[in-house]
C-alpha positions, 0 to 999 in steps of 0.5 A, spaced: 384 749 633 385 756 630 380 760 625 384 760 618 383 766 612 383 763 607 384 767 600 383 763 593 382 765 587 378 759 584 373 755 587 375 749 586 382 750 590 378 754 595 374 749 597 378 743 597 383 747 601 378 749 606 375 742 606 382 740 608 384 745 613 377 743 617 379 736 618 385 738 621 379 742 627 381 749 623 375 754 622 376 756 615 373 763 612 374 763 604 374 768 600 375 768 592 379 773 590 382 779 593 376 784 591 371 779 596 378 780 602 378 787 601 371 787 602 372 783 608 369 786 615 376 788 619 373 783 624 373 778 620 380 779 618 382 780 626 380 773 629 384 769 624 390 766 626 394 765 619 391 768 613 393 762 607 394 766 600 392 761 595 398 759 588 392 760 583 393 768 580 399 772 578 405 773 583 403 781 583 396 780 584 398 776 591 404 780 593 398 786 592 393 782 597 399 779 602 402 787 602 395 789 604 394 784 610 401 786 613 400 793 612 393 793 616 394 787 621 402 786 621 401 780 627 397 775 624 402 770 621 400 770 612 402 763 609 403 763 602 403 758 596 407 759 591 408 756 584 415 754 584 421 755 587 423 762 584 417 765 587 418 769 593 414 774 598 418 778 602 412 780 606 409 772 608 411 769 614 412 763 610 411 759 603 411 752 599 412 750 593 406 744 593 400 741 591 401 736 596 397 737 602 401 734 608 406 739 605 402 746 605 398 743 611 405 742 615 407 750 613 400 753 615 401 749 622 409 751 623 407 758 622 401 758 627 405 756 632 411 760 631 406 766 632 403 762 639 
């Protein structure tokens, strides 16, 4: 289906959630933290078709990352987790309130096909 980036800041999270996007047909490339998706090959980041930023760090820490994948690939569509309603990220694409996984699922689908 569409190659997924995933960015999580703990591995537990890191790994259910790519275990969930790969039963949905997605490949999944995860990195923990935003010192290992800085250090990600352009490549890499340029094949993803939705870039998921995990709800596990502080609001500033994900912004940073989020400013950073839209600054350097503007086209690829990021999909935010946020930890309640109040949190925005003016730059994603898309962003859900939810520990449930068909919620965030739906999001991270309805944002790949808006950027089809």
């Amino acid at each position: 289906m569409a190659n997924i980036l995933q960015v999580a800041y703990y591995r537990g999270p890191l790994v259910t959630r790519a275990r969930m996007l790969e039963s949905r047909g997605h490949h999944v490339t995860s990195v923990l933290g935003n010192d290992e998706a800085f250090g990600l090959d352009a490549a890499v980041i340029a094949a993803a078709d939705s870039i998921v930023i995990g709800f596990s760090a502080p609001h500033a820490v994900r912004a940073a990352m989020i400013h950073w994948f839209k600054r350097l690939h503007p086209n690829i569509p990021v999909v935010a987790l946020r930890f309640n309603s109040a949190e925005t990220f003016s730059e994603a694409d898309g962003g859900i309130v939810s520990d449930d996984p068909e919620v965030w699922l739906a999001a991270v689908a309805s944002t790949l096909k808006k950027s089809v």
